[in-house]
N, CA, C and O atoms as a GROMACS GRO file, in nm:
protein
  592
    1UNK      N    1   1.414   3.705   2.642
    1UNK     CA    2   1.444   3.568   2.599
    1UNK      C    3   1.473   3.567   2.449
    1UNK      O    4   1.407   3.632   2.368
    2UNK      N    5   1.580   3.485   2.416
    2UNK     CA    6   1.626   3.459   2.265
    2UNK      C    7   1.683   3.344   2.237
    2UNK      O    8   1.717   3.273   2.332
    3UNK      N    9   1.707   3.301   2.103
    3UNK     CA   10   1.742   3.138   2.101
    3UNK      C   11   1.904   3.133   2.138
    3UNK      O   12   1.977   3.042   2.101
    4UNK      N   13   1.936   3.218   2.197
    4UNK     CA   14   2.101   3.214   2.284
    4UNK      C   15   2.088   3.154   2.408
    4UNK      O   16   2.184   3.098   2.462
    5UNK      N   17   1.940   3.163   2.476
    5UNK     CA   18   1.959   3.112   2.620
    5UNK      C   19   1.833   3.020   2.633
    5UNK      O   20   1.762   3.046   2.730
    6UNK      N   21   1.786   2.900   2.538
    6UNK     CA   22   1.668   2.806   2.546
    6UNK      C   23   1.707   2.715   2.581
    6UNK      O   24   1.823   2.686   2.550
    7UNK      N   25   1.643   2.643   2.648
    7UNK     CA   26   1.719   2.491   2.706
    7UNK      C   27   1.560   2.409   2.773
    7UNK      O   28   1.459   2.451   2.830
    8UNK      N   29   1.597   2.306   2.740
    8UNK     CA   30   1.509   2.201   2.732
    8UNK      C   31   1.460   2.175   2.870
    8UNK      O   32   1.531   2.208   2.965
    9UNK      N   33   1.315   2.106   2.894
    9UNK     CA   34   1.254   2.153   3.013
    9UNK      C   35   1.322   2.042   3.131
    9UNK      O   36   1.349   1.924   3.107
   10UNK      N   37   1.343   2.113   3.264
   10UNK     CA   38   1.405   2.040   3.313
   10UNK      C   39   1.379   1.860   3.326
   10UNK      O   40   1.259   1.833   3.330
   11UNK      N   41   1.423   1.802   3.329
   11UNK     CA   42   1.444   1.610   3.357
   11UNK      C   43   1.399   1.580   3.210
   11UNK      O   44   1.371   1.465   3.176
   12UNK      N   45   1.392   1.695   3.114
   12UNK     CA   46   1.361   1.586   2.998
   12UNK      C   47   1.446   1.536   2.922
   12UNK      O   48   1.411   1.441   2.852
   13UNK      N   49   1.567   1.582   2.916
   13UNK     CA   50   1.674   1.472   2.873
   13UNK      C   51   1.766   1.406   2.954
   13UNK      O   52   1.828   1.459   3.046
   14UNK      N   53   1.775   1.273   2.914
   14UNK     CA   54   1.836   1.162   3.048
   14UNK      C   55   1.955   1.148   2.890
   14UNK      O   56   1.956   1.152   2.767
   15UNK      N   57   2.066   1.123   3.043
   15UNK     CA   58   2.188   1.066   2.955
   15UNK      C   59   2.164   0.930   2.868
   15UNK      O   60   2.047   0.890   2.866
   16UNK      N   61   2.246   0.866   2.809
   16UNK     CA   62   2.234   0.789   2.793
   16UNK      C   63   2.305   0.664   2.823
   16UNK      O   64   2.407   0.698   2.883
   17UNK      N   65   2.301   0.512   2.809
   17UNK     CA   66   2.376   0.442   2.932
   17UNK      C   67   2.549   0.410   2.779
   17UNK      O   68   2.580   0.393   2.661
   18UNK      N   69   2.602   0.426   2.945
   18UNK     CA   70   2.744   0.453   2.864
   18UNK      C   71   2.828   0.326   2.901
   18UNK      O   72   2.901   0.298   2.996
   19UNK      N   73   2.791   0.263   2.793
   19UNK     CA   74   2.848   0.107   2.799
   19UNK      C   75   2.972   0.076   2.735
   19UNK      O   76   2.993   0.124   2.624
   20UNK      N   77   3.073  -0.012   2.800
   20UNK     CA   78   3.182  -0.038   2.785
   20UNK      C   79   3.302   0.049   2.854
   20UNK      O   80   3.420   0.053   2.819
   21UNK      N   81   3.244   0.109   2.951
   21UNK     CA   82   3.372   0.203   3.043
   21UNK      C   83   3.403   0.194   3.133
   21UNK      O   84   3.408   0.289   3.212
   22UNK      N   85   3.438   0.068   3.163
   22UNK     CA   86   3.522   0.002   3.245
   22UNK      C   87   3.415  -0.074   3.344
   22UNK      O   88   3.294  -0.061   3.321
   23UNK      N   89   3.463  -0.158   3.461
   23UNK     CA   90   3.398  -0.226   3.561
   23UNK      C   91   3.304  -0.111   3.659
   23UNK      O   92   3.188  -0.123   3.696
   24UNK      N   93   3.377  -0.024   3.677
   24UNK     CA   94   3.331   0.069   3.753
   24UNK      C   95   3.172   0.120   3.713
   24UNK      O   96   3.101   0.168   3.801
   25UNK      N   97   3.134   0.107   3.599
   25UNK     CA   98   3.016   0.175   3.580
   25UNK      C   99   2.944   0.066   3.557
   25UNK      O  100   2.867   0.088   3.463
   26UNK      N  101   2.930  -0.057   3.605
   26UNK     CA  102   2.867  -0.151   3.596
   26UNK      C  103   2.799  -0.200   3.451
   26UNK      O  104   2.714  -0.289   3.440
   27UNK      N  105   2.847  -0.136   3.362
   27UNK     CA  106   2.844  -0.204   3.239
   27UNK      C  107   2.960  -0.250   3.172
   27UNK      O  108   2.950  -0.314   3.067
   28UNK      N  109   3.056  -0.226   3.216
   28UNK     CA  110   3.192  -0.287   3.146
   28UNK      C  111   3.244  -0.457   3.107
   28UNK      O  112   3.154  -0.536   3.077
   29UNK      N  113   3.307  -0.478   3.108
   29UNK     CA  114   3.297  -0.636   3.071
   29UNK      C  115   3.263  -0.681   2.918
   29UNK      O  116   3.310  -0.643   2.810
   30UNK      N  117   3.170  -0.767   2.949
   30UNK     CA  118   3.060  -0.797   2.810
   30UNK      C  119   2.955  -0.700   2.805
   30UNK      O  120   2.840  -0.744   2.800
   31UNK      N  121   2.973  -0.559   2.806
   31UNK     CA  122   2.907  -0.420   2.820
   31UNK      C  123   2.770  -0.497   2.749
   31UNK      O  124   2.738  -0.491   2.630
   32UNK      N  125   2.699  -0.572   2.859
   32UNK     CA  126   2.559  -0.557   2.854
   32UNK      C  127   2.503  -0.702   2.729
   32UNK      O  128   2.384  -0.714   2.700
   33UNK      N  129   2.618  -0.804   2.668
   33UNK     CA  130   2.584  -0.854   2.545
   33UNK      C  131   2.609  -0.996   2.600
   33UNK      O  132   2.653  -1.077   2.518
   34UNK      N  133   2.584  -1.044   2.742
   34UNK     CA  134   2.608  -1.179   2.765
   34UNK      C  135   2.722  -1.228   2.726
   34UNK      O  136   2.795  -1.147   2.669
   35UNK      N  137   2.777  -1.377   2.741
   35UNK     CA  138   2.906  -1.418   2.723
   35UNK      C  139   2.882  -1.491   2.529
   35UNK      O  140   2.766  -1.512   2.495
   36UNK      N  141   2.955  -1.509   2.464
   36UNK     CA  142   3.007  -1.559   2.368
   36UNK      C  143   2.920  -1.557   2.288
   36UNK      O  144   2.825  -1.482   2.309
   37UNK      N  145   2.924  -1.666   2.130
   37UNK     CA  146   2.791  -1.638   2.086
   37UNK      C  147   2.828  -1.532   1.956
   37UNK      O  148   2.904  -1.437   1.976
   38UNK      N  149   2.768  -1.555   1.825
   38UNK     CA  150   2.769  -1.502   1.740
   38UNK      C  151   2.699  -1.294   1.789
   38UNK      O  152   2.729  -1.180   1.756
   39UNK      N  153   2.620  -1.347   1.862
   39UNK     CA  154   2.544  -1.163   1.900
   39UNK      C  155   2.599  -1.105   1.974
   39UNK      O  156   2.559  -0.990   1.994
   40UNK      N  157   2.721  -1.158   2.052
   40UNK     CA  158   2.817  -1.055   2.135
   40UNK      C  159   2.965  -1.055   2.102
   40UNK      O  160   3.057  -1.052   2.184
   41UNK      N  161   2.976  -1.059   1.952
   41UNK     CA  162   3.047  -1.015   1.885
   41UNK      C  163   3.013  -0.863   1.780
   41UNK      O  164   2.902  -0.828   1.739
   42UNK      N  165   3.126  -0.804   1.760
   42UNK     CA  166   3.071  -0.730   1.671
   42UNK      C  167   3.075  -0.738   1.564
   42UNK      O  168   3.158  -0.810   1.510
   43UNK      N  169   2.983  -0.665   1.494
   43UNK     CA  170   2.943  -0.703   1.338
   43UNK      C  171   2.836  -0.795   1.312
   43UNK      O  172   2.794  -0.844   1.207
   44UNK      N  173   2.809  -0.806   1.404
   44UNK     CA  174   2.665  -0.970   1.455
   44UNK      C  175   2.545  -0.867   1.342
   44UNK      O  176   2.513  -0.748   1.339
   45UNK      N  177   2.509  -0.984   1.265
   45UNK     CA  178   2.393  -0.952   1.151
   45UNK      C  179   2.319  -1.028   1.132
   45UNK      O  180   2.369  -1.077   1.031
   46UNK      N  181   2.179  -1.118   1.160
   46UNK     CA  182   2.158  -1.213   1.121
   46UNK      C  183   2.061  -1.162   0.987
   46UNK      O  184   2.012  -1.050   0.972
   47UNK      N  185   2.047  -1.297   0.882
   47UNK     CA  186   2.002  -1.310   0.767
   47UNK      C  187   1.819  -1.292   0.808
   47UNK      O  188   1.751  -1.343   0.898
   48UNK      N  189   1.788  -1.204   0.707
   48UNK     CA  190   1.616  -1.236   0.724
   48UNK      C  191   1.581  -1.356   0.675
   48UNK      O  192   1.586  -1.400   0.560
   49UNK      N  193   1.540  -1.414   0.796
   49UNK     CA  194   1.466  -1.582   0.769
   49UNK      C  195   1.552  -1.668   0.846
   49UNK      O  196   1.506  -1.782   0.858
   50UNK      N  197   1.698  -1.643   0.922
   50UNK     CA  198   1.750  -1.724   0.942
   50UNK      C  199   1.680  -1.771   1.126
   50UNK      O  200   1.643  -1.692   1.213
   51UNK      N  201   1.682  -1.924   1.130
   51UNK     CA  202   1.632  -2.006   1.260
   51UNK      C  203   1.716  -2.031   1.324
   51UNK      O  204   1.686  -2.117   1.407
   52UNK      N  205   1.857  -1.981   1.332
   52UNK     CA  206   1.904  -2.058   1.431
   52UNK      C  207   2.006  -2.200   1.368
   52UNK      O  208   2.095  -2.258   1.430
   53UNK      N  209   1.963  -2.224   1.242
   53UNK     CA  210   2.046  -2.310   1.157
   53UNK      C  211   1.931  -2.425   1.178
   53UNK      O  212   1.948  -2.535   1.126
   54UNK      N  213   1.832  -2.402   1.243
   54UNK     CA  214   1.677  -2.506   1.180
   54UNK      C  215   1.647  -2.434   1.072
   54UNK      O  216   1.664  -2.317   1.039
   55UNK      N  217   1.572  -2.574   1.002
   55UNK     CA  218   1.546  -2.558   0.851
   55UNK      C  219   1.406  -2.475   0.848
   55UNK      O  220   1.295  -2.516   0.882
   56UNK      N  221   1.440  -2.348   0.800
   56UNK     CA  222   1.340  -2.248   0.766
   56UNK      C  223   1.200  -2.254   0.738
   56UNK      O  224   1.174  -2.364   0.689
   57UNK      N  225   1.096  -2.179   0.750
   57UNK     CA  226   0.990  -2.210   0.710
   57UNK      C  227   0.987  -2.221   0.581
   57UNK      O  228   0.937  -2.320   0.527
   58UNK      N  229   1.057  -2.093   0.494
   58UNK     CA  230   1.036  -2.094   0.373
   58UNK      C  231   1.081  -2.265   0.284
   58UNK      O  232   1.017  -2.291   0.182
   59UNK      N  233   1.164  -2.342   0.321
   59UNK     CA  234   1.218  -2.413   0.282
   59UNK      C  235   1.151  -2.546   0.331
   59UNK      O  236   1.160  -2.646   0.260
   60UNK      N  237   1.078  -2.549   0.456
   60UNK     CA  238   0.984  -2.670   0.479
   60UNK      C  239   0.859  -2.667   0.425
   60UNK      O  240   0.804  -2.776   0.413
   61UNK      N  241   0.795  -2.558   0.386
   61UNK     CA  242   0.672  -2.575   0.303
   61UNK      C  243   0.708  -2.570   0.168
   61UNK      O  244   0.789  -2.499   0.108
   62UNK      N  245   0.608  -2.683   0.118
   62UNK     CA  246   0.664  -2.701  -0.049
   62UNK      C  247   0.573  -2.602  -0.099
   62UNK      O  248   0.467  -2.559  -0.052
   63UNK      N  249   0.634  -2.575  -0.200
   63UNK     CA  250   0.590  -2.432  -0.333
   63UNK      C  251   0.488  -2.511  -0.397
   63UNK      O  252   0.483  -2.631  -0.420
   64UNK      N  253   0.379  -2.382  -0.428
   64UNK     CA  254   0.229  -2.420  -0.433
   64UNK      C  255   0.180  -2.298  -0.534
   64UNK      O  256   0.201  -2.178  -0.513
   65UNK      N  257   0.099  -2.361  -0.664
   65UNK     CA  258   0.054  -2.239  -0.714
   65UNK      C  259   0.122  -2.134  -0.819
   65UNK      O  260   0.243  -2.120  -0.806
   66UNK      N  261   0.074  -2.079  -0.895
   66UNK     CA  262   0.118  -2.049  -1.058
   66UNK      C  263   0.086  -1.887  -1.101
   66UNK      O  264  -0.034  -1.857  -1.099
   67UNK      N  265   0.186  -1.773  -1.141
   67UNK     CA  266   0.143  -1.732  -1.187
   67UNK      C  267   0.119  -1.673  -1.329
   67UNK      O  268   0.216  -1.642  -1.398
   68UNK      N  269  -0.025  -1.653  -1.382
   68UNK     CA  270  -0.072  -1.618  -1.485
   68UNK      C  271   0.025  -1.479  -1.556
   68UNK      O  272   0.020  -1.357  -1.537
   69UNK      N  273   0.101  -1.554  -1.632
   69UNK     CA  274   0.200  -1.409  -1.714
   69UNK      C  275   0.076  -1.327  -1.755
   69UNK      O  276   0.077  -1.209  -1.718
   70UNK      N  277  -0.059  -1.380  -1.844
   70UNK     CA  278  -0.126  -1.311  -1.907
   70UNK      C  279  -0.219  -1.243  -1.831
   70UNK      O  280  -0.266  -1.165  -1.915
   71UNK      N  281  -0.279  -1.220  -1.722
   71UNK     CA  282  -0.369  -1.196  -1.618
   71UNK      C  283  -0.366  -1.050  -1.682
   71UNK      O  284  -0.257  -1.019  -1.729
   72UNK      N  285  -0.478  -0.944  -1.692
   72UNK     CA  286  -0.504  -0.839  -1.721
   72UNK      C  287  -0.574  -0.835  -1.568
   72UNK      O  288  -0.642  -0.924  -1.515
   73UNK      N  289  -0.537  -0.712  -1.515
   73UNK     CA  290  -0.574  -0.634  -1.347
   73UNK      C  291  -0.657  -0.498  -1.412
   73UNK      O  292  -0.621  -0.401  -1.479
   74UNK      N  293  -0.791  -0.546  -1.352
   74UNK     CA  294  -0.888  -0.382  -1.401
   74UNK      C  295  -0.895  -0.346  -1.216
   74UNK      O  296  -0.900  -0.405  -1.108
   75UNK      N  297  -0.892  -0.153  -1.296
   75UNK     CA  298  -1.019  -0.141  -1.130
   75UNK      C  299  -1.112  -0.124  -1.162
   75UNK      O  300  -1.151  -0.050  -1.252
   76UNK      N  301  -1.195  -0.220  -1.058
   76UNK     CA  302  -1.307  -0.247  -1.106
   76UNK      C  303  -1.409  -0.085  -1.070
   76UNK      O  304  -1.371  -0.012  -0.979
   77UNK      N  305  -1.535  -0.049  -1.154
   77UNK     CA  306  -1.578   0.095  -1.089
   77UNK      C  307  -1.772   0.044  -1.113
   77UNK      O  308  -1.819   0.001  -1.218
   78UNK      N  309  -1.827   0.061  -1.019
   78UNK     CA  310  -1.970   0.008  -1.015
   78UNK      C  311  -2.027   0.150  -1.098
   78UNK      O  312  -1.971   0.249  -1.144
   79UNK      N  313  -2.181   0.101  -1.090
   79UNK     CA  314  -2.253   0.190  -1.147
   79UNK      C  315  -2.279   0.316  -1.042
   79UNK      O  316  -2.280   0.433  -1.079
   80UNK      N  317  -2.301   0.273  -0.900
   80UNK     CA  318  -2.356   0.379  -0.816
   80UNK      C  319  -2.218   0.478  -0.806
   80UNK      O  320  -2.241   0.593  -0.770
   81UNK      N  321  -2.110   0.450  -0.828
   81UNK     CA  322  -1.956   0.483  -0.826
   81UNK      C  323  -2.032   0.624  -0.948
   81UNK      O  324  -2.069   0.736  -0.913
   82UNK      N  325  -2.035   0.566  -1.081
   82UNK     CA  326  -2.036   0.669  -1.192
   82UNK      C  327  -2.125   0.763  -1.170
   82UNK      O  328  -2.102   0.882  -1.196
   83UNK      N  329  -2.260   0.710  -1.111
   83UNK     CA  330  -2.354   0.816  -1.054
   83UNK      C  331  -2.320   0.894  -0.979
   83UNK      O  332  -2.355   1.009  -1.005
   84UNK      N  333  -2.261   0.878  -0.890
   84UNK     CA  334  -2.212   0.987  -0.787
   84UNK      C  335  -2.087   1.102  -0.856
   84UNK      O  336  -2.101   1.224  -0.847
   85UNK      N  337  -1.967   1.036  -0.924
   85UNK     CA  338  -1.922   1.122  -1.022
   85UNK      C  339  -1.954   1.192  -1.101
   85UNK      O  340  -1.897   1.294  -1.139
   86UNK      N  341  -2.053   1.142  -1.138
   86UNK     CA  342  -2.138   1.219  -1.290
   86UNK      C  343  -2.204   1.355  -1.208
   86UNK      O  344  -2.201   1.471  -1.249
   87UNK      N  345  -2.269   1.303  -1.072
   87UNK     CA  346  -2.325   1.434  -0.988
   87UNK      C  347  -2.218   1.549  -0.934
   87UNK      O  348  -2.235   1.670  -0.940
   88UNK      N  349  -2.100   1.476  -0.877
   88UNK     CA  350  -1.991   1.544  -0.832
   88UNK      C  351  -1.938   1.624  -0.942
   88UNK      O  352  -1.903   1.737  -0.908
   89UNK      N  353  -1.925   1.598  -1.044
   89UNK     CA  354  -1.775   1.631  -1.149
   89UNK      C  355  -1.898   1.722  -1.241
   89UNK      O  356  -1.856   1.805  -1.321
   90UNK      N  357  -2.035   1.704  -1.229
   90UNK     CA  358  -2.115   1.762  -1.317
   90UNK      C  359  -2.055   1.748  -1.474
   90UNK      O  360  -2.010   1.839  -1.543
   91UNK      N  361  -2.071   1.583  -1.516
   91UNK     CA  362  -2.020   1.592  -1.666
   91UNK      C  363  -2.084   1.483  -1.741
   91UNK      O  364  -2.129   1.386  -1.680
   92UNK      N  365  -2.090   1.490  -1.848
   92UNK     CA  366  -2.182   1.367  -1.949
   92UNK      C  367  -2.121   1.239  -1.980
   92UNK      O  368  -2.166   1.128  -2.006
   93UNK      N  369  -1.962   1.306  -1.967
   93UNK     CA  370  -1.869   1.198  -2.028
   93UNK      C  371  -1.780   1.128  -1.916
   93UNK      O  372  -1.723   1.196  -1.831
   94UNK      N  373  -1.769   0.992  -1.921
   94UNK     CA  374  -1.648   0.956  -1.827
   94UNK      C  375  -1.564   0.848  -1.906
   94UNK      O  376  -1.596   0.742  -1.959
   95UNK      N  377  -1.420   0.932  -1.892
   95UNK     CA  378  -1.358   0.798  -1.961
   95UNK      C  379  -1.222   0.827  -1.930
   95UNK      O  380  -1.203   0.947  -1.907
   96UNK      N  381  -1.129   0.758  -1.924
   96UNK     CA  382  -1.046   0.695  -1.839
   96UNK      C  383  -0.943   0.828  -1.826
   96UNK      O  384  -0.864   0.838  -1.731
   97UNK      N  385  -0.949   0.893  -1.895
   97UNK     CA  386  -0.854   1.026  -1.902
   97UNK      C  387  -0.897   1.132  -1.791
   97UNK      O  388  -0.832   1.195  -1.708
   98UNK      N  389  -1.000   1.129  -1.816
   98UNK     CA  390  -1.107   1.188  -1.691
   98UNK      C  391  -1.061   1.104  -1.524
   98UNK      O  392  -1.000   1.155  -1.430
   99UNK      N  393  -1.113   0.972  -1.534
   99UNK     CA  394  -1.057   0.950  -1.368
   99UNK      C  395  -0.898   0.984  -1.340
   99UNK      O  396  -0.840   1.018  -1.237
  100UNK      N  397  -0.860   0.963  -1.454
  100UNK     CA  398  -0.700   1.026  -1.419
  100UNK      C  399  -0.660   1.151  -1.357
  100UNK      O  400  -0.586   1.178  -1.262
  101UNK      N  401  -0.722   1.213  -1.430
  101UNK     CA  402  -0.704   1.324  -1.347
  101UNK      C  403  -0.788   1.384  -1.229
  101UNK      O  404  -0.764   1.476  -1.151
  102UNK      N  405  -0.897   1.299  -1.243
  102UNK     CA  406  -0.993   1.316  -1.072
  102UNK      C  407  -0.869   1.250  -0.962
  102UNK      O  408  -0.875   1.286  -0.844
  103UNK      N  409  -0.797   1.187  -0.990
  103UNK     CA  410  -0.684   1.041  -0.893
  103UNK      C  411  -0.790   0.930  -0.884
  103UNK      O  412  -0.772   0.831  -0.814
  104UNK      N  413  -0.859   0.943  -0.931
  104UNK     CA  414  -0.932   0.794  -0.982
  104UNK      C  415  -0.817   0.638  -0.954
  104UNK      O  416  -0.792   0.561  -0.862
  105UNK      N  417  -0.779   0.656  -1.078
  105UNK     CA  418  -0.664   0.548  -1.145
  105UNK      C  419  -0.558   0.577  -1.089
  105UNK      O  420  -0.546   0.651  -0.991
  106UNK      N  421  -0.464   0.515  -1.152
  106UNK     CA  422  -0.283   0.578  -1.209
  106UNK      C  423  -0.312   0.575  -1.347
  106UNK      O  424  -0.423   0.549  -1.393
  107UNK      N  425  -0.198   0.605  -1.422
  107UNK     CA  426  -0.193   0.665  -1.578
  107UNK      C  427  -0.162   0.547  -1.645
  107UNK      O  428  -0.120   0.590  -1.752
  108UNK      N  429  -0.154   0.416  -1.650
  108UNK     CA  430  -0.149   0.287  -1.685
  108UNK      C  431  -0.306   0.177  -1.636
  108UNK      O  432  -0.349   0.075  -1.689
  109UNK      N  433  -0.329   0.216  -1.578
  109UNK     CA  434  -0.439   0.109  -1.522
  109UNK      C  435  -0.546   0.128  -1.576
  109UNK      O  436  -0.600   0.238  -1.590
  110UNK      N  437  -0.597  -0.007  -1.620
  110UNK     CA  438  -0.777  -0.009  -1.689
  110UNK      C  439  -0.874  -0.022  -1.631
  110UNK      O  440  -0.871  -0.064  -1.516
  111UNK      N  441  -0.969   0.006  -1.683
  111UNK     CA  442  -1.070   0.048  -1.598
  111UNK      C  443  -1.248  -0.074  -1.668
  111UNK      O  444  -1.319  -0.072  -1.769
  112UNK      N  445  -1.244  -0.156  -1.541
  112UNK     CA  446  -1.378  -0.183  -1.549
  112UNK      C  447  -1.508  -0.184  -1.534
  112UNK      O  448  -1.533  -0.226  -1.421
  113UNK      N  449  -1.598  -0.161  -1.589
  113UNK     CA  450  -1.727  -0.100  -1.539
  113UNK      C  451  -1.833  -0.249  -1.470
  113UNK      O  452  -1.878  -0.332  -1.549
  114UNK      N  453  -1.853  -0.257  -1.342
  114UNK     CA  454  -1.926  -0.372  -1.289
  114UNK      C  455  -2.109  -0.276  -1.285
  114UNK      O  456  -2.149  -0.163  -1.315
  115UNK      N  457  -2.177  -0.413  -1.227
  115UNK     CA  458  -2.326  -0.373  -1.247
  115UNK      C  459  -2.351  -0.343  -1.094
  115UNK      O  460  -2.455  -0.402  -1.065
  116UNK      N  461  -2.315  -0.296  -1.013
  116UNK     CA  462  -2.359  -0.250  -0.926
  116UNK      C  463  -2.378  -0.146  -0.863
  116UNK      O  464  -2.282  -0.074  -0.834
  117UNK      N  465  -2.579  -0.092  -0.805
  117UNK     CA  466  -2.642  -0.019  -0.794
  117UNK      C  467  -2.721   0.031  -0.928
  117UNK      O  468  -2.713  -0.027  -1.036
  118UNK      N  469  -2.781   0.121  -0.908
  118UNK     CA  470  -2.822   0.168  -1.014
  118UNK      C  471  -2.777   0.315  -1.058
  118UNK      O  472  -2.730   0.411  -0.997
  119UNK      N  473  -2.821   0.286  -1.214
  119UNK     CA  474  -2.765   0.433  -1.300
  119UNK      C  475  -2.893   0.529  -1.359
  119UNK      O  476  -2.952   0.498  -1.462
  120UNK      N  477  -2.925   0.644  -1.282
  120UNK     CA  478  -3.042   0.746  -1.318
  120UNK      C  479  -2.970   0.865  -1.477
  120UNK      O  480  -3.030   0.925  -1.567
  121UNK      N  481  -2.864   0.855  -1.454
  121UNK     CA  482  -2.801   0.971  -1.551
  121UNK      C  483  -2.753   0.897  -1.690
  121UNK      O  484  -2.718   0.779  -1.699
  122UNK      N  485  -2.761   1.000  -1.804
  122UNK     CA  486  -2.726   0.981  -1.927
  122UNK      C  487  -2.620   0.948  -1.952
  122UNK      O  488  -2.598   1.021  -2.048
  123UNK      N  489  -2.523   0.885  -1.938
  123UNK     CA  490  -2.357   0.843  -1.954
  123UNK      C  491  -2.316   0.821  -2.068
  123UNK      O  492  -2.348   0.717  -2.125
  124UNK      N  493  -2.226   0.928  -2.136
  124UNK     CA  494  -2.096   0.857  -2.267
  124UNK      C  495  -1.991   0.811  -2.208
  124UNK      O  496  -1.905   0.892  -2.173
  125UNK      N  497  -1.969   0.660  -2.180
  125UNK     CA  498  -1.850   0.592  -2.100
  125UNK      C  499  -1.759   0.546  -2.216
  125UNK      O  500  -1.802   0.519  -2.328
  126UNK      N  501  -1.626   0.541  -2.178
  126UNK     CA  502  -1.529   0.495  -2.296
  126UNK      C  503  -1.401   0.426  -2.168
  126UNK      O  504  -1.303   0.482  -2.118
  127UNK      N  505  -1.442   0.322  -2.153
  127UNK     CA  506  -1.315   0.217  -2.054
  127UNK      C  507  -1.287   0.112  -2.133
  127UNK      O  508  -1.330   0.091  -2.247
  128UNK      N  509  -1.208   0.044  -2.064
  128UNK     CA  510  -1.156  -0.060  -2.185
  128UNK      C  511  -1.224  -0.207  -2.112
  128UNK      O  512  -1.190  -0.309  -2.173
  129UNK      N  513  -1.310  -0.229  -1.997
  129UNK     CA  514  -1.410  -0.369  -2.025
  129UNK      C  515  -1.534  -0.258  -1.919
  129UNK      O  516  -1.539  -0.154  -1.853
  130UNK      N  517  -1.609  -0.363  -1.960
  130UNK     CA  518  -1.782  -0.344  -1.934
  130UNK      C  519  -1.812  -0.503  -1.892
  130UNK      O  520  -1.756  -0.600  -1.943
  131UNK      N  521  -1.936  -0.507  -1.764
  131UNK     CA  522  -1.987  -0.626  -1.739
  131UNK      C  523  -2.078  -0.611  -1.853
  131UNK      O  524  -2.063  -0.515  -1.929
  132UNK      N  525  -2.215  -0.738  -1.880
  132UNK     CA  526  -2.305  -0.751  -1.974
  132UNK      C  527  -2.436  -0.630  -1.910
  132UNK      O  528  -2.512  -0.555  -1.972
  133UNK      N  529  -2.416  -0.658  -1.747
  133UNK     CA  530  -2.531  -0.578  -1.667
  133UNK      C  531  -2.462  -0.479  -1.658
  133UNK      O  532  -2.522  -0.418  -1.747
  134UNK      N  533  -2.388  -0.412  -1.628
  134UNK     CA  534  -2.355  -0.288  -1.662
  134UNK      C  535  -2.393  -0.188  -1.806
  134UNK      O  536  -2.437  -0.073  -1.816
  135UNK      N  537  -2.357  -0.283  -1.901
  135UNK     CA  538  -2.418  -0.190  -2.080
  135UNK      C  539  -2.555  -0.219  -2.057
  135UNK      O  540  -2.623  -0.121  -2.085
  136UNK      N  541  -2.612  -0.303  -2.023
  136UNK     CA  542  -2.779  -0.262  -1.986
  136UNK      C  543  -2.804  -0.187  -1.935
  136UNK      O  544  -2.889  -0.109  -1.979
  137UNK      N  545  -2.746  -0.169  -1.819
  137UNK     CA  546  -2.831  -0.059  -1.732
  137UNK      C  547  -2.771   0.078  -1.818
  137UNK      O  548  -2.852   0.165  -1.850
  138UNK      N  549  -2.674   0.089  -1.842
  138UNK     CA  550  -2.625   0.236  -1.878
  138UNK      C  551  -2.702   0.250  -1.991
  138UNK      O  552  -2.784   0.339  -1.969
  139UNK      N  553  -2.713   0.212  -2.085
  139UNK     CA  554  -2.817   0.196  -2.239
  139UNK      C  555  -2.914   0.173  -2.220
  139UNK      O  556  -2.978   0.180  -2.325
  140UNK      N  557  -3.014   0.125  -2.085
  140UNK     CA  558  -3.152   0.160  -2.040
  140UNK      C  559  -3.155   0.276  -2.014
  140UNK      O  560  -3.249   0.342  -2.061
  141UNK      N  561  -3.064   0.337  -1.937
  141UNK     CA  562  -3.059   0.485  -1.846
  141UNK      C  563  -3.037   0.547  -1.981
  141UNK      O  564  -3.049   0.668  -1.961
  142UNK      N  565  -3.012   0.527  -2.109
  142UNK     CA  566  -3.016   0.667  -2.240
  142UNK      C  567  -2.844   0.664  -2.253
  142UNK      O  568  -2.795   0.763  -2.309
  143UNK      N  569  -2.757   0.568  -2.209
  143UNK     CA  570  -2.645   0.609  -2.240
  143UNK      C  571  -2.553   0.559  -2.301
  143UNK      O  572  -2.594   0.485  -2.390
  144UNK      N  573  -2.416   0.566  -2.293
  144UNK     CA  574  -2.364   0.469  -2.472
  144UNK      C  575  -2.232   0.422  -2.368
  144UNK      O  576  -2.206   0.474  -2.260
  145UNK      N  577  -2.137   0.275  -2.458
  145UNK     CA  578  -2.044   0.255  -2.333
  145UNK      C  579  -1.979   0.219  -2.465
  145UNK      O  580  -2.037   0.159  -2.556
  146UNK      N  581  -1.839   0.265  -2.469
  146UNK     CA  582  -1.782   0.278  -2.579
  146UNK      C  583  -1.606   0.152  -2.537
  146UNK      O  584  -1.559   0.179  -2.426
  147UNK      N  585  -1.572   0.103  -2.570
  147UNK     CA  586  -1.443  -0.015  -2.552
  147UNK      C  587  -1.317   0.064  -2.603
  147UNK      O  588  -1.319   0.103  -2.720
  148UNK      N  589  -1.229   0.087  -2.541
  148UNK     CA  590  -1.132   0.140  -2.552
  148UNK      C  591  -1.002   0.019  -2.644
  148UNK      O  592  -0.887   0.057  -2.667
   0.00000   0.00000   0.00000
């Protein structure tokens, strides 16, 4: 046996239906697309969103709601989060250059430190926000949280 004589296992490929060849093959005619009508023409495309020429959803619900040009987006990273890194990565320091290259982040995104769980290890943190319970607990636990 060699790839000169392989062929596919028998009944597993079915023709396919061969529409528009004449009356005889029982698809000929309106090969399968009903009578008239924008969709049994060809070139038939409809618009995303379009109803039928009823007035759209987008266009019957009125516009609602504002957005903030200035909005700053952190990810947010808890305390039990840094503990477990600090155990994993075996390191003193965490700061944003560091999750970068763990795939933490992406290479633009800031990083916030929230208060949740608790922190047993010594931490030098350097992110650019901190909750109020977060620099407590890390500076109870012996450690420093530095603002980028």
């Amino acid at each position: 046996m060699d790839l000169s004589n392989l062929k596919p296992a028998e009944g597993s490929i079915k023709a396919g239906k061969r529409i528009g060849r004449g009356q005889g093959s029982g698809r000929g005619g309106t090969s399968t697309r009903g009578h008239k009508g924008a969709k049994s023409r060809s070139g038939y495309k409809s618009k995303a969103g379009f109803e039928g020429g009823q007035m759209p959803i987008q266009r019957r619900l009125p516009k609602f709601g504002f957005k903030n040009i200035n909005r700053v987006e952190f990810v947010p990273l808890n305390l039990d989060k840094l503990e477990y890194f600090a155990e994993q990565w075996d390191v003193k320091k965490i700061d944003v250059e560091t999750l970068y290259n763990q795939g933490i982040i992406k290479r633009n995104e800031k990083v916030k430190i929230l208060g949740r769980g608790a922190l047993t290890v010594k931490l030098e943190i350097e992110v650019h926000a901190a909750s109020d319970k977060a620099k407590e607990a890390i500076e109870k636990a012996g450690g420093s949280v530095k603002l980028v």
